[in-house]
C-alpha positions, 0 to 999 in steps of 0.5 A: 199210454203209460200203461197198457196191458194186452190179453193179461189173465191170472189163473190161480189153479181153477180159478181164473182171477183176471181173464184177458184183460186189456187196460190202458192207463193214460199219464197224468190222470186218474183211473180207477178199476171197480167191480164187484167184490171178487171181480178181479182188481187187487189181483190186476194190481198185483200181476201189473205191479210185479207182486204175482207173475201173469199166466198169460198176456203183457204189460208194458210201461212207458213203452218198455216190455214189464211183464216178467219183472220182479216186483222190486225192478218194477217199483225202480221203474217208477210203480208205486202201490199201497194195499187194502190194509196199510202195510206199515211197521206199527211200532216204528216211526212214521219218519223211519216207515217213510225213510224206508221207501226211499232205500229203493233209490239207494245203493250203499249195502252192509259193507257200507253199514259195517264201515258208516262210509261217507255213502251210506252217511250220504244216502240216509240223509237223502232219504230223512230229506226225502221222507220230511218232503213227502210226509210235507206234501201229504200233511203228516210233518206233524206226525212224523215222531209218533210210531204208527200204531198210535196214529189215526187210520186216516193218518195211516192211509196218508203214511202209506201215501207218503211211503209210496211216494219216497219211492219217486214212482211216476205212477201210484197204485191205490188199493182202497185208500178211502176205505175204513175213514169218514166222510171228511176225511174222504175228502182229504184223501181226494184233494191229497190224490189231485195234488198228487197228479197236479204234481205230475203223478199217475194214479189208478186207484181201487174203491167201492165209495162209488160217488168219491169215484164219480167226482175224481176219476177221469177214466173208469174200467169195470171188472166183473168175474175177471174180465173187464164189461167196460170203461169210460168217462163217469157219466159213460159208465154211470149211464151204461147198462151191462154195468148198472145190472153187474154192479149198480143195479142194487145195494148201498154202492148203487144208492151211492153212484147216483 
C-alpha cells in the first residue's frame, strides 16, 4: 500500500470527526472516500495530508512513519491535494498560480532574491518549464496568460489540477473536483484523473456525483459519522446493505448510483 492508516481518529473538542479509521490506498490506482455529508472525509484528508495533526493512530507512506509531519515536509514526500473550493490566487495568472506549486521543489531564498543569483534564474526557469508541461497535460496552455478569475469554474478545477500537480507529488488527493461543472465537463475531469494515473499517479479522491464514482474508482471506502462502515470494489459497495441504508438508501445520490 502507498498509504495506510491504522486506528486514525481526529477529535475536535467533543466532536470525534475520524474515529478509528483504517484506510489503505493502493499505488496506481483509484480510491475514492464517500459518505454522508459530514461523515468525516475532508477532515481524513486533512489529518493524512498534514493540514490537522491526528488525536490518535498512524499513517504511513511508502513505508515511512508521516503521522507527526508538517503539512509542507509531507507534500515534499510527494502528497498533493486540492480543496472543495479551489484554492487559487483569482488575481494572478494561471502561469504564476501553477509556478508557484512547483517552488515546493526549489531551494534559492531571499538572498538569492536580493542578488538574482544564477540559482534563483536557474529555479524560475524550472519552475515556467514545469508549470508549461503540466498546464499542457491538463488542457490549460491556452489559459495559461488569463488571471484566474476570468476562467470558467471547470478551467479552475483543471488549475488546481495543474497546481497539484507542479509539486511532482506521487499521490493526488481531490477534494470534490466535479463539484459546481456540468455533465460534460464531468467527463473531462474523469478522463483528466485517468490520464493522470495512466501516468504513473495515485489518486484518492472525495465526490457525491455517485454514478461518476462507480465508473472510475477502483477502490471505495465509506465513512458514516466518522468511522468507515465499508470498502470494496463499486459493484461490492453498490450491492452492500449497511451502505445502501446509511447512504444510498434515498435522495438524488441514491437515483445516482444506480
Amino acid at each position: 500500500m502507498l498509504i495506510e492508516t491504522t486506528g486514525l481518529t481526529k477529535a475536535f473538542g467533543g466532536l470525534t470527526a475520524v474515529d478509528d479509521v483504517d484506510v489503505g490506498i493502493e499505488e496506481g490506482k483509484i480510491t475514492a472516500i464517500i459518505g454522508p455529508n459530514g461523515a468525516g472525509k475532508s477532515t481524513l484528508f486533512n489529518v493524512i495530508s498534514g493540514f490537522h495533526s491526528s488525536t490518535n493512530g498512524k499513517i504511513t507512506f511508502n513505508g515511512e512513519d508521516i503521522t507527526k509531519k508538517k503539512a509542507f515536509n509531507i507534500a515534499k514526500l510527494g502528497i498533493a491535494r486540492t480543496f472543495q473550493t479551489t484554492n487559487l490566487f483569482e488575481q494572478a495568472t494561471v502561469m504564476d498560480n501553477v509556478v508557484i506549486g512547483h517552488r515546493l521543489r526549489t531551494k534559492s531564498g531571499v538572498f538569492d532574491a536580493l542578488l538574482q543569483t544564477p540559482r534563483l534564474k536557474r529555479e524560475e526557469r524550472a519552475c515556467r518549464e514545469k508549470a508549461e508541461e503540466v498546464l499542457t497535460f491538463v488542457g490549460l496552455q491556452k489559459e495559461s496568460d488569463r488571471l484566474v478569475s476570468d476562467i470558467s469554474q471547470e478551467a479552475k478545477k483543471r488549475a488546481a489540477f495543474a497546481v497539484a500537480l507542479a509539486t511532482d507529488p506521487k499521490i493526488v488527493f481531490l477534494d470534490e473536483p466535479a463539484a459546481g461543472v456540468n455533465p460534460e465537463e464531468t467527463g473531462g475531469l474523469v478522463a483528466l484523473m485517468r490520464k493522470m494515473v495512466n501516468n504513473g499517479l495515485t489518486v484518492c479522491l472525495i465526490e457525491h456525483k455517485m454514478q461518476m464514482i462507480m465508473e472510475l474508482a477502483d477502490h471505495i471506502v465509506v465513512l458514516n459519522q466518522g468511522k468507515k462502515i465499508a470498502e470494496g470494489t463499486p459493484e461490492e459497495i453498490q450491492n452492500n446493505d449497511t451502505v445502501i441504508q446509511a447512504y444510498l438508501g434515498g435522495g438524488e445520490e441514491a437515483a445516482d448510483a444506480h
